[in-house]
N, C-alpha and C positions, 0 to 999 in steps of 0.2 A: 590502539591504532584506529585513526577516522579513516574510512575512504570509502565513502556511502555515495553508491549511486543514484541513491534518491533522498535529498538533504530533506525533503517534505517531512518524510517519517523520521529523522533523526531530531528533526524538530518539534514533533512532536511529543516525542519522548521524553524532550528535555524540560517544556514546556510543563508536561506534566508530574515533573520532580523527579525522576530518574537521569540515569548517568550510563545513556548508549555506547557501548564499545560497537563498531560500525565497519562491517569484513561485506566485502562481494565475493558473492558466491562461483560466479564461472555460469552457472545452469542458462540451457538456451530459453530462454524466453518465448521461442519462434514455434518450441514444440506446442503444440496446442488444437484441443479437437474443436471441431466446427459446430459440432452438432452442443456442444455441452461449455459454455461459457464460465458458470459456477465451478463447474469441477476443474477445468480445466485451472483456474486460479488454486485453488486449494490444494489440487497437487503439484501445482509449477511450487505453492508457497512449501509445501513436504522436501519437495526438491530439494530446495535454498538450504532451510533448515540442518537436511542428514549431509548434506554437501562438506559441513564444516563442525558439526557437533565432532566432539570428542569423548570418546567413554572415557568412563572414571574421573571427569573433567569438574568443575564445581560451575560454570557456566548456566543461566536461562540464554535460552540461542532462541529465538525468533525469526521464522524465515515468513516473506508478505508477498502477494503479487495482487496488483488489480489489473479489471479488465471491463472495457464496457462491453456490453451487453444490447445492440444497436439493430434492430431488424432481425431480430432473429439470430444474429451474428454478434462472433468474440471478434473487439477491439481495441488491441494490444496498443503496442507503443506505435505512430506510423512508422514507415522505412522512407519517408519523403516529404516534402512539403507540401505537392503534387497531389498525395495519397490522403493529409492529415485538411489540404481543401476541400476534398470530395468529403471527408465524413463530416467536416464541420460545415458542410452547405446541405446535407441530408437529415443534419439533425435537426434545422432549421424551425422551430416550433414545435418540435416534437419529443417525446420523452424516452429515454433508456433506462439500464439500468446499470450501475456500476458495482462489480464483486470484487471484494478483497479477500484472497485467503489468507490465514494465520494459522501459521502452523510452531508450538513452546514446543523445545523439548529442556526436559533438566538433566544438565548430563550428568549429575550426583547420582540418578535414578534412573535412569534410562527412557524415564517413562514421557510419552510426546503424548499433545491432546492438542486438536487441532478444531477449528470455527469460517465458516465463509458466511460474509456479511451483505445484508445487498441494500442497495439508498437507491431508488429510485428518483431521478435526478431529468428538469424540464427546463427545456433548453430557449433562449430566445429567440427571434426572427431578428437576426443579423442582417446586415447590410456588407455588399461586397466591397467597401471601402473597406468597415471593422474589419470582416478576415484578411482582407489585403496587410492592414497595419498590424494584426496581430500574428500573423503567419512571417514576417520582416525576424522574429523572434526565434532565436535556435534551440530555445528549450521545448520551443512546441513538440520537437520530435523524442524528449524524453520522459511522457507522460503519456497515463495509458488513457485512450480514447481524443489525444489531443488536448483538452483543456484540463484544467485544476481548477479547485475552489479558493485555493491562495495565491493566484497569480493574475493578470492578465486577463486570464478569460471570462476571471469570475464573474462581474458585469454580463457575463453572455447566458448565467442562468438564472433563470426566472425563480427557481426555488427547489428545493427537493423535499421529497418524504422519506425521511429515517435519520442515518444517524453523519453527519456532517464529517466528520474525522476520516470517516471509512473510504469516502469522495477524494480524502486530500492522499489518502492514503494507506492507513494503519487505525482501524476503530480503535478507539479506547477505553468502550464499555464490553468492548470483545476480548482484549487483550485482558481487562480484570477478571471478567468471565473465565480466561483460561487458567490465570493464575489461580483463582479459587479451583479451580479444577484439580491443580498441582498440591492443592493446601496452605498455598502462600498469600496470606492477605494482603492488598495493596498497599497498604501502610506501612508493614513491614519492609519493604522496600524504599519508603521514603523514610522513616527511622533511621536504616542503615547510612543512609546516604546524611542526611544530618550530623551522623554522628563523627565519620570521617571522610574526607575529602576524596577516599579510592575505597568505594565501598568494596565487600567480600563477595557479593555479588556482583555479577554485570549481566545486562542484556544484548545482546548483538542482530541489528537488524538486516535481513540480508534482502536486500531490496531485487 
């Protein structure tokens, strides 16, 4: 079953030879401390994860949340268009940082290992026409800190330092990181997937 609230990372996944089986989690998103930007992503991505793992299950379960990182301040998804002007007229030549938590567990084993990645990410000096035209757009309000790097906005950033994937959504030199963690090579999972059409693994990313 697809029903991924955020198609970024299911595309990602795809892209990189795997076969996302794709569950929403329920978890508020809203919970989130002020002071702590990083963690607060890494444990919303804990959340997602134990929200729908199943013991004794044979499932990798992937739960992700990003967050910008703006002023000192977490910046979730906006709750307005209102809300997603003001950040994107504050960023205006200035740089953030954006964190993704990821949090595997394998439910064969029970065992979870979890990674937050952070891409420091520099924004352009827009014109209040551009946000005008780019804020007309409803997806603005489904992505954390307002813009993405595969959408619309991209054009609005100047450049980043680290690791690009992690910006759109789901790193995926983080994600291999964790599977070595598990003992499962990357490859092995593109094998699987070669070999039949419903591989015996799946990943489920709970956005």
């Amino acid at each position: 079953m697809l029903a991924s609230a955020s198609p970024a990372r299911r595309r990602l996944l795809i892209e990189a030879g795997f076969a996302p089986l794709v569950e929403v989690s329920g978890v508020d998103e809203d919970d989130v401390d002020p002071s702590d930007t990083a963690g607060s992503a890494g444990r919303l991505a804990a959340d997602k994860a134990r929200a729908v793992a199943r013991a004794g299950g044979d499932r990798l379960v992937l739960g992700c949340d990003s967050m910008l990182e703006f002023d000192g301040r977490p910046h979730g998804k906006p709750t307005s268009t209102d809300e997603a002007r003001r950040w994107l007229t504050a960023m205006r030549g200035r740089t953030g940082t954006l964190w993704t938590g990821h949090h595997l567990i394998d439910e064969s084993t029970g065992v979870e290992v979890a990674e937050v990645v952070g891409t420091t990410v520099r924004f352009a000096i827009t014109t209040d026409a551009e946000l005008d035209a780019y804020l007309d757009d409803p997806s603005v309000l489904r992505v954390a800190g307002a813009f993405t790097l595969d959408g619309r906005s991209a054009p609005f950033v100047e450049g980043i330092d680290g690791d690009h994937t992690n910006v759109i959504g789901l790193s995926l030199p983080g994600f291999r990181r964790l599977l070595g963690r598990l003992g499962i090579p990357v490859a092995d999972l593109w094998a699987e997937l070669e070999v039949t059409d419903d591989a015996d693994r799946h990943v489920e990313v709970l956005s």
